[in-house]
VOGU-3710 file (C-alpha; in Angstrom, 3 decimals, decimal comma):
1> xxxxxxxxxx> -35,670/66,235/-148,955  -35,852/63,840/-151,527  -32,060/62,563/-149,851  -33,883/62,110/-146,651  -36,403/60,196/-148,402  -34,506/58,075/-150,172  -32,257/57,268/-146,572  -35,304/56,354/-144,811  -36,828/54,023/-147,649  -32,940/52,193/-147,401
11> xxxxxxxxxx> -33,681/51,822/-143,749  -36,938/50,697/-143,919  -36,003/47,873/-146,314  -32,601/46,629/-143,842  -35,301/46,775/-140,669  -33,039/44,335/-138,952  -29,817/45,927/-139,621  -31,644/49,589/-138,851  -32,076/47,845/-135,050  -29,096/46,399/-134,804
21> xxxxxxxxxx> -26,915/49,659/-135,300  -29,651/51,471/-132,916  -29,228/48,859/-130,586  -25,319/49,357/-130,769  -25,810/52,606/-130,328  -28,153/52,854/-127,258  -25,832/50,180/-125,447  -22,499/52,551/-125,854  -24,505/55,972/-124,991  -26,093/53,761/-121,906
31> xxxxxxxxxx> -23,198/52,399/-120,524  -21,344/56,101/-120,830  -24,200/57,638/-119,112  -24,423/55,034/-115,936  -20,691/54,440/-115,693  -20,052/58,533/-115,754  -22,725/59,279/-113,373  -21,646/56,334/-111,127  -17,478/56,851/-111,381  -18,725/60,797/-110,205
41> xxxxxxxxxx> -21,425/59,909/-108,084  -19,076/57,571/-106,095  -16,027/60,358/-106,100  -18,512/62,796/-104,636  -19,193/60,779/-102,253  -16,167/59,823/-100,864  -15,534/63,664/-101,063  -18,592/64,050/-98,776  -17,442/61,333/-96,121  -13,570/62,797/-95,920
51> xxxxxxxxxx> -14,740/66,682/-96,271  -18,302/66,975/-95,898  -18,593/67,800/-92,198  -14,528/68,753/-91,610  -12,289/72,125/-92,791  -11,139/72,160/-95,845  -9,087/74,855/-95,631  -7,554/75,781/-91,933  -5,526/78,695/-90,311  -3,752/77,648/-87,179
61> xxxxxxxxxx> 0,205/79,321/-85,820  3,049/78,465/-87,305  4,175/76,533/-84,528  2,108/73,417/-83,426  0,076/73,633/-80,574  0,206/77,437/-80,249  -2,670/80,138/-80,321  -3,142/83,379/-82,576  -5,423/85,693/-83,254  -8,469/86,004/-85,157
71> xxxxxxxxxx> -8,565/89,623/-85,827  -9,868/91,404/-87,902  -7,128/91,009/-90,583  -7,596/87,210/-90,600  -11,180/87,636/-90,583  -11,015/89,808/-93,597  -8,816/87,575/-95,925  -11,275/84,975/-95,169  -14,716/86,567/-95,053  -14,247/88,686/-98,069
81> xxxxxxxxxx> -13,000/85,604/-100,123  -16,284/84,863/-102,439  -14,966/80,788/-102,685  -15,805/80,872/-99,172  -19,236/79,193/-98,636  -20,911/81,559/-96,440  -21,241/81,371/-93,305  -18,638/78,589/-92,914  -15,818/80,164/-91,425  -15,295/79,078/-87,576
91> xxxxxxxxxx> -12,585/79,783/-85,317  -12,036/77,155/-83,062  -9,932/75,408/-79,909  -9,321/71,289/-79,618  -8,073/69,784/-76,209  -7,826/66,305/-75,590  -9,407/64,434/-72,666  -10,548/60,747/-71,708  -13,556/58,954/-70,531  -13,655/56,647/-68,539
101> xxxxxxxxxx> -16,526/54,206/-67,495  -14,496/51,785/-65,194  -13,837/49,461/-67,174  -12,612/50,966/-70,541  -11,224/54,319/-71,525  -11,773/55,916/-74,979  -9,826/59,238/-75,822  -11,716/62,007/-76,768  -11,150/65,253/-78,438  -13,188/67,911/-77,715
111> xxxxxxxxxx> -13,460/71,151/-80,623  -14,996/74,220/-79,014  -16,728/77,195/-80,735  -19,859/78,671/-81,442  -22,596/76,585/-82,372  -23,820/78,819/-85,530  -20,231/79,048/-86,973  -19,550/74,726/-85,887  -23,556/73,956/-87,639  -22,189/76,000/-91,137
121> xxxxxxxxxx> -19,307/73,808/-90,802  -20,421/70,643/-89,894  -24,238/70,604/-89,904  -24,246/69,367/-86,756  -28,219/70,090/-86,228  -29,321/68,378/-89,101  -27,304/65,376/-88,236  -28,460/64,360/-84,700  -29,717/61,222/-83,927  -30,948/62,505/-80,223
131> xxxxxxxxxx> -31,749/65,410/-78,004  -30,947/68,711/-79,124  -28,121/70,920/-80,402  -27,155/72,924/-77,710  -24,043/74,259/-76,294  -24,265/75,959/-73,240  -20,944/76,133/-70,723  -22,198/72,869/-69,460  -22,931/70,663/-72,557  -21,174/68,313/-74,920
141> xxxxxxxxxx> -22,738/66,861/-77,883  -21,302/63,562/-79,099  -20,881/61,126/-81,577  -23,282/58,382/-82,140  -20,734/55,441/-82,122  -19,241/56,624/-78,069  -22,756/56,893/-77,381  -23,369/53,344/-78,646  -20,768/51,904/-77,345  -20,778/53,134/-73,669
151> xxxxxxxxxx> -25,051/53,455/-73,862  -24,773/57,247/-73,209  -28,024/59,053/-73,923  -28,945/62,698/-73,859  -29,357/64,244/-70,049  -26,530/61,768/-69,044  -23,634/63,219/-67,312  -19,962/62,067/-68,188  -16,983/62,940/-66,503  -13,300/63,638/-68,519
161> xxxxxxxxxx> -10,168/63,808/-67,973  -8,036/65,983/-69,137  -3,892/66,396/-69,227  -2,378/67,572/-65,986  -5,141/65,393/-63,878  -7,947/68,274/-64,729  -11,676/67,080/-64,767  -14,639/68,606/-66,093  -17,919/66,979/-65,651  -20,320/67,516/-69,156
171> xxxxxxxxxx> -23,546/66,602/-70,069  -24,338/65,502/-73,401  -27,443/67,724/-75,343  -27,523/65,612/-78,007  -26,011/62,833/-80,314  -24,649/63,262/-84,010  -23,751/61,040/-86,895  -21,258/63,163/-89,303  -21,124/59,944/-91,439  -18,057/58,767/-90,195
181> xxxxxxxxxx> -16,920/56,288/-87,763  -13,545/57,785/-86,539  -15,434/61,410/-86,254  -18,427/59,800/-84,102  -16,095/57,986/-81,879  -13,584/60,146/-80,774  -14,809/63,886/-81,702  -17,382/66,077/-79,418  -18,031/69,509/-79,707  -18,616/71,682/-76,447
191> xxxxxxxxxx> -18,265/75,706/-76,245  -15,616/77,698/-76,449  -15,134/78,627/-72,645  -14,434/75,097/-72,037  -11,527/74,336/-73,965  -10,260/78,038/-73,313  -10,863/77,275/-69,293  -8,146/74,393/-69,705  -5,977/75,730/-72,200  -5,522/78,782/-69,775
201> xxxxxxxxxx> -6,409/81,165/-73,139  -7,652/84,090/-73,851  -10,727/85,516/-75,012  -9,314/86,054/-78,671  -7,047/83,041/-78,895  -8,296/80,046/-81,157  -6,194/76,696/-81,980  -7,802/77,323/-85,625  -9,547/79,312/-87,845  -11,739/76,124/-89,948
211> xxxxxxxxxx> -13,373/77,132/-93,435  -15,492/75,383/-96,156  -15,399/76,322/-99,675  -18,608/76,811/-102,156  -15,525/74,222/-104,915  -13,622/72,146/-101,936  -11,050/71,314/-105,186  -10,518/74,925/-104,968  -8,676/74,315/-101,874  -5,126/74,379/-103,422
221> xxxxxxxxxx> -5,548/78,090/-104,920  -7,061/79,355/-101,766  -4,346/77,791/-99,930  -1,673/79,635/-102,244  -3,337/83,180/-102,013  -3,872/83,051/-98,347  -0,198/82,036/-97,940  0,842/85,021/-99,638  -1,348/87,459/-97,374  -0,717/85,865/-94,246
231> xxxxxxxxxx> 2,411/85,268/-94,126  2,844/84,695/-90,177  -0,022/82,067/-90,521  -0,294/78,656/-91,565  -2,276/77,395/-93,757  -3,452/73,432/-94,392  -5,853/72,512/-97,122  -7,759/69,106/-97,466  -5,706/68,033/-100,779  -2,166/67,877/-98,921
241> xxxxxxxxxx> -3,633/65,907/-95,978  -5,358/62,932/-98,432  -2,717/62,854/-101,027  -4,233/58,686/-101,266  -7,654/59,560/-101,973  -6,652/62,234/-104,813  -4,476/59,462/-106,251  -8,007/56,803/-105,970  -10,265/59,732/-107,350  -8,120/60,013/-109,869
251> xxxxxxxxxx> -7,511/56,478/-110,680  -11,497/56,240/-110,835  -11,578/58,994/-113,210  -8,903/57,664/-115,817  -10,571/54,472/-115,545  -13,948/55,753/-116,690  -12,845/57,746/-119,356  -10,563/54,669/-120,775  -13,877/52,398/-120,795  -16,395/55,387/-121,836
261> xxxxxxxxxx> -14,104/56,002/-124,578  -13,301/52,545/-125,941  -16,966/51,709/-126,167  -17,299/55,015/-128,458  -15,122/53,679/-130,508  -16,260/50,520/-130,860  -20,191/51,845/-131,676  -18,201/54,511/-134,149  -16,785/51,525/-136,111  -19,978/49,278/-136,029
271> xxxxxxxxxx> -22,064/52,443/-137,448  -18,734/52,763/-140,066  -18,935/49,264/-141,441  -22,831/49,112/-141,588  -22,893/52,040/-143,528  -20,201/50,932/-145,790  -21,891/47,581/-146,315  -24,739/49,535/-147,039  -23,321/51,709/-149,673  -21,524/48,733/-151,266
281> xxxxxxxxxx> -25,248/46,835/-151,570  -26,735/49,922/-152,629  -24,298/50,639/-155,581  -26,623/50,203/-158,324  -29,666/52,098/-156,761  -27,067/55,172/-155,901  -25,204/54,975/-159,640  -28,551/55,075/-161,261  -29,598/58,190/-159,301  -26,448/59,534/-160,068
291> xxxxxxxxxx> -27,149/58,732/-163,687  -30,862/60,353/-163,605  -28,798/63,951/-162,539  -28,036/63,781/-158,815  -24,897/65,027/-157,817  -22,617/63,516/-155,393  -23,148/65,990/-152,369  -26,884/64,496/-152,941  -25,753/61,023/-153,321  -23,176/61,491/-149,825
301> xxxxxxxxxx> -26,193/62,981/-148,099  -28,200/59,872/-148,244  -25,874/58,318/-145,831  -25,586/61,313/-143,440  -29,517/61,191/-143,382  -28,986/57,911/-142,644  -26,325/58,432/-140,060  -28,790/60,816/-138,569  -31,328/58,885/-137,974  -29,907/56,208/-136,215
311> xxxxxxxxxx> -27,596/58,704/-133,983  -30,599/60,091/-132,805  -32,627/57,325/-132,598  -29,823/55,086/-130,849  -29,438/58,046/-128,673  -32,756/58,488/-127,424  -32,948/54,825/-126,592  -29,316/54,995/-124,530  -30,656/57,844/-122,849  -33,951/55,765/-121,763
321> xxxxxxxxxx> -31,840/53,136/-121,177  -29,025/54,874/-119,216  -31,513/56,146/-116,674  -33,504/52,657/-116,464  -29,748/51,215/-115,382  -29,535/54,411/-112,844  -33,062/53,568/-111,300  -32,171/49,871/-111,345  -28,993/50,650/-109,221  -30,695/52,546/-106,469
331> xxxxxxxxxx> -32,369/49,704/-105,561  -29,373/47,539/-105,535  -28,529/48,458/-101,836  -25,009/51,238/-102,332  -24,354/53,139/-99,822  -24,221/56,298/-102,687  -26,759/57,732/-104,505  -26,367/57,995/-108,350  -27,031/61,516/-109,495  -26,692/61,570/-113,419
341> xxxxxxxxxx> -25,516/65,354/-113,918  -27,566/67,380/-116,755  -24,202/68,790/-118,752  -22,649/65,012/-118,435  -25,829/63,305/-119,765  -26,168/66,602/-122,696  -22,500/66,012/-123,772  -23,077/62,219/-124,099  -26,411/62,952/-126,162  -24,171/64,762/-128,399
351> xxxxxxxxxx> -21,319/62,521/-128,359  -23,352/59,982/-129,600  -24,930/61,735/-132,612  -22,026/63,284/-133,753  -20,091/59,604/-133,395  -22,673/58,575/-136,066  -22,195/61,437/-138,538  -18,646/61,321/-138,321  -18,991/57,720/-138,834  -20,726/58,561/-142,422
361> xxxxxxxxxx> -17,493/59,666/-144,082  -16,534/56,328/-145,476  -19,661/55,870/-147,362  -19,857/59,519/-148,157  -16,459/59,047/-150,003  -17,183/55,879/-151,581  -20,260/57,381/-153,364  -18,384/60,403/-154,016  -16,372/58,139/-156,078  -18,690/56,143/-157,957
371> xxxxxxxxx> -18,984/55,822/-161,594  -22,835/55,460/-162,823  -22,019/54,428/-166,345  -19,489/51,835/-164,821  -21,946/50,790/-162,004  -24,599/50,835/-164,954  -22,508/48,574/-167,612  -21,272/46,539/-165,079  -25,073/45,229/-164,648
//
């Protein structure tokens, strides 16, 4: 204790140094928190817009175009695969048609299956903007930008086209916004009987078997296992088909680290060469406590107290600070929310304190190595 004492009365008596360091300190831990929490904010968000509401892993016949299956085989590779997010597994059927208005056409591709199994996948429910999720033989639900842009409203009755001059006359239940501007102006979803009815398929014939997983960056392994088991399937994950974005995610990533990092480093050094400073103006005071019987693990220990005490105290105060940057950026108009993760924001805590005790060696050493009676005779 009497170390401890001793580091605190050293402190006390450099005030402005003392904030200085802390304020060094609070700075690096701040700007590690807000840039970490935004760099991974901001990737899981442009997850969420590519992903969010699309398969990340799908099942379709080897050959383009063609229908298979879902038996209970497939079913059973898929369903019993715990990285599966439950309920998301939806087998489904895609046929292209047009609208037409009279004076524009807009192609439009229509995915049919089962509203429970389509909602798990896309959360189509919770993102309508009118009417009401509902597929019946009859209905279509659309995307909020083809509404918008041909004033379509629920009740209204459209008319597509489809290849070979077929026609089918829907009418939309409701309007969704899946976040994305491609998906809401050229996807619908209708039932299954109506894509089936033009496809000239059976009851048990689907285009594609679409899944979500509980990790979508799990997608790879997944992939690779299901491969293996189904063997006269194909499989696609999310990863192959956005190659770019993996490359920007990871670009992001590298960059953050790189800064987070450098500013460690540079708080490390400025909590280095305070201390040493401080152990060069405290010579005298140290060599005459070494003189009056304290050892030099005593002696070293002044400066870890010390080292302590501003860690934790810088760290608190990047930590307050951090999350006063966070708040200040919601209101700063992103179209992300910043969502600081608990382990990320423990790990820098630590980082930070153990930056500062690490940064205690140098003075440790240099005390270690002091003389009294030279420190004493030298005045």
């Amino acid at each position: 204790m009497l170390s401890l004492k001793i580091a605190w009365r050293f402190l006390q008596k450099s005030r402005v140094q003392s904030a200085f360091i802390i304020a060094g300190i609070a700075v690096g831990i701040a700007v590690q928190i807000f840039v970490g929490s935004l760099i991974t904010s901001l990737q899981d968000s442009l997850v969420q817009q590519t992903i969010g509401s699309t398969s990340q892993v799908t099942i379709t016949a080897l050959s383009e175009g063609d229908s298979f299956k879902v038996d209970e085989r497939v079913l059973a590779v898929v369903r019993n695969d715990a990285r599966v997010k439950s309920g998301a597994v939806a087998p489904t059927l895609s046929v292209n048609g047009l609208y037409s208005n009279g004076n524009e056409s807009t192609p439009l591709t229509l995915k049919g299956g089962d509203l429970k199994s389509l909602d798990a996948l896309s959360s189509i429910s919770g993102r309508l903007t009118a009417g009401t999720a509902r597929l019946n033989r009859g209905d279509i639900l659309v995307g909020k930008d083809f509404a918008d842009k041909y004033a379509l409203s629920p009740g209204t009755k459209i008319q597509l086209t489809f290849p070979g001059n077929k026609e089918r006359t829907l009418t939309i239940s409701g309007v969704f916004d899946l976040g994305s501007s491609q998906v809401n102006a050229r996807q619908a979803f209708v039932s299954a009987e109506v894509p089936r009815a033009l496809l000239g398929w059976r009851s048990d014939e689907y285009a594609a078997l679409e899944t979500q997983l509980v990790a979508p960056f799990d997608s790879a392994a997944v992939a690779t296992d299901w491969r293996a088991r189904l063997k006269d399937l194909r499989i696609v994950e999310w990863q192959e088909q956005n190659k770019d974005l993996l490359t920007a995610l990871q670009s992001q990533g590298s960059s953050s680290y790189m800064i987070q990092a450098f500013v460690l480093i540079a708080v490390a050094l400025g909590i280095a060469s305070t201390l040493a400073i401080s152990a060069v103006q405290k010579t005298r005071q140290i060599g005459i406590l070494k003189a009056m019987g304290m050892n030099d693990a005593a002696a070293g220990r002044i400066f870890l107290w010390q080292a302590t005490i501003l860690g934790v105290g810088g760290t608190l105060s990047g930590l307050a600070l951090g999350f006063f940057l966070l708040f200040g950026f919601s209101f700063a108009g992103a179209s992300f929310s910043i969502t600081p993760k608990p382990g990320f924001v423990a790990f820098s805590a630590g980082i930070g304190i153990v930056v500062a005790l690490l940064s205690s060696i140098i003075p440790i050493r240099k005390t270690s190595a002091l003389d009294p009676i030279e420190v004493i005779q030298g005045g």
